[in-house]
C-alpha positions as CSV (number, residue, x, y, z in Angstrom):
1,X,85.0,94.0,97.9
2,X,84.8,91.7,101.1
3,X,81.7,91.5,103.0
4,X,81.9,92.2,106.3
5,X,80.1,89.1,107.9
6,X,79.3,85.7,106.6
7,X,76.8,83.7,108.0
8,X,79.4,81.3,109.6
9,X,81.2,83.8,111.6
10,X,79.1,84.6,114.5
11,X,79.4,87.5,117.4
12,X,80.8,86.0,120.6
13,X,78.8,85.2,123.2
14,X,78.1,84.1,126.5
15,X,75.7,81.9,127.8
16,X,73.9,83.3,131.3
17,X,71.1,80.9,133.0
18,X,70.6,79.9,129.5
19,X,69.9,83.1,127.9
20,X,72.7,84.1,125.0
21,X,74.0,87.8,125.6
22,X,76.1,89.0,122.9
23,X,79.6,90.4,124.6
24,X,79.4,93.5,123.2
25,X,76.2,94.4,125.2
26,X,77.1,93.1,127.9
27,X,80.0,95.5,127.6
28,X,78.4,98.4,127.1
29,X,75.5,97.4,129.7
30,X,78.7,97.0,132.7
31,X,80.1,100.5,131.3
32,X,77.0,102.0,131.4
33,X,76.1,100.9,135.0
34,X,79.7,101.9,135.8
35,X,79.4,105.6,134.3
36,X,75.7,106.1,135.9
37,X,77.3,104.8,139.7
38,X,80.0,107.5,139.1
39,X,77.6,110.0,138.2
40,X,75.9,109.2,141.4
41,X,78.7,109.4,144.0
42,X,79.4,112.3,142.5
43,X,77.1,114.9,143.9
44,X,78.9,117.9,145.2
45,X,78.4,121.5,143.6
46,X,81.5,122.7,140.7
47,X,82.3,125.9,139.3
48,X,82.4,125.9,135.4
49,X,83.6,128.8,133.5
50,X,81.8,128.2,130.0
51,X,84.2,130.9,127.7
52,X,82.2,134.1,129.7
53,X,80.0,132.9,132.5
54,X,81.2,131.3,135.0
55,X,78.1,128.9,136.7
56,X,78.0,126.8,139.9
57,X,76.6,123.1,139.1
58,X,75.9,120.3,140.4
59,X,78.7,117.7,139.5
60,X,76.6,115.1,138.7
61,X,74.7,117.3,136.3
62,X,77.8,118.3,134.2
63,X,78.7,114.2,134.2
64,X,75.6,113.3,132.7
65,X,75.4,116.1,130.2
66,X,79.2,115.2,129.2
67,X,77.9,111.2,129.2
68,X,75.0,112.3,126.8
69,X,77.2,114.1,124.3
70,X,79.6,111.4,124.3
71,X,76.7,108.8,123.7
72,X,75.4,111.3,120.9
73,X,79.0,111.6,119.2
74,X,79.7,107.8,119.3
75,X,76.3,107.1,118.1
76,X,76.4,109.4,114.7
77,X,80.2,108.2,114.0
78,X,78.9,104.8,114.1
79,X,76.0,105.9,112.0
80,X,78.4,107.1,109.2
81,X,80.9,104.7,109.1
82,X,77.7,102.2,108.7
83,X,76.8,103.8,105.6
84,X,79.9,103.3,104.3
């Protein structure tokens, strides 16, 4: 089996006021500021019909929670295909 990294392949990066950022983070820093802005503009009251109930929320309340699961989701598949 191949290894997955050697020591001369290295993760790109970029070099900002001489600090080294991976681009990867600074990915997932930009979409993260991106999807919390979002979240933030997006403030007005939504009716959600969860299979019964149907409650009134606040939007951004519902975008978080659907941001969280998504984190949580990506996280554990991540997880498992590490262990691979």
């Amino acid at each position: 089996m191949e290894e997955k990294t050697t020591t001369s392949e290295r993760p790109s990066t970029v070099t900002v006021r001489g600090r080294s950022f991976r681009l990867r983070t600074l990915g997932i820093v930009l979409l993260a500021v991106l999807a919390i802005w979002f979240i933030g503009v997006n403030t007005a009251s939504v009716r959600i019909r969860l299979w019964i109930p149907t409650v009134t929320l606040p939007l951004w309340l519902v975008l978080a929670a659907t941001l969280l699961v998504g984190a949580a989701i990506g996280w554990m598949a991540a997880r498992r295909r590490a262990k691979r």
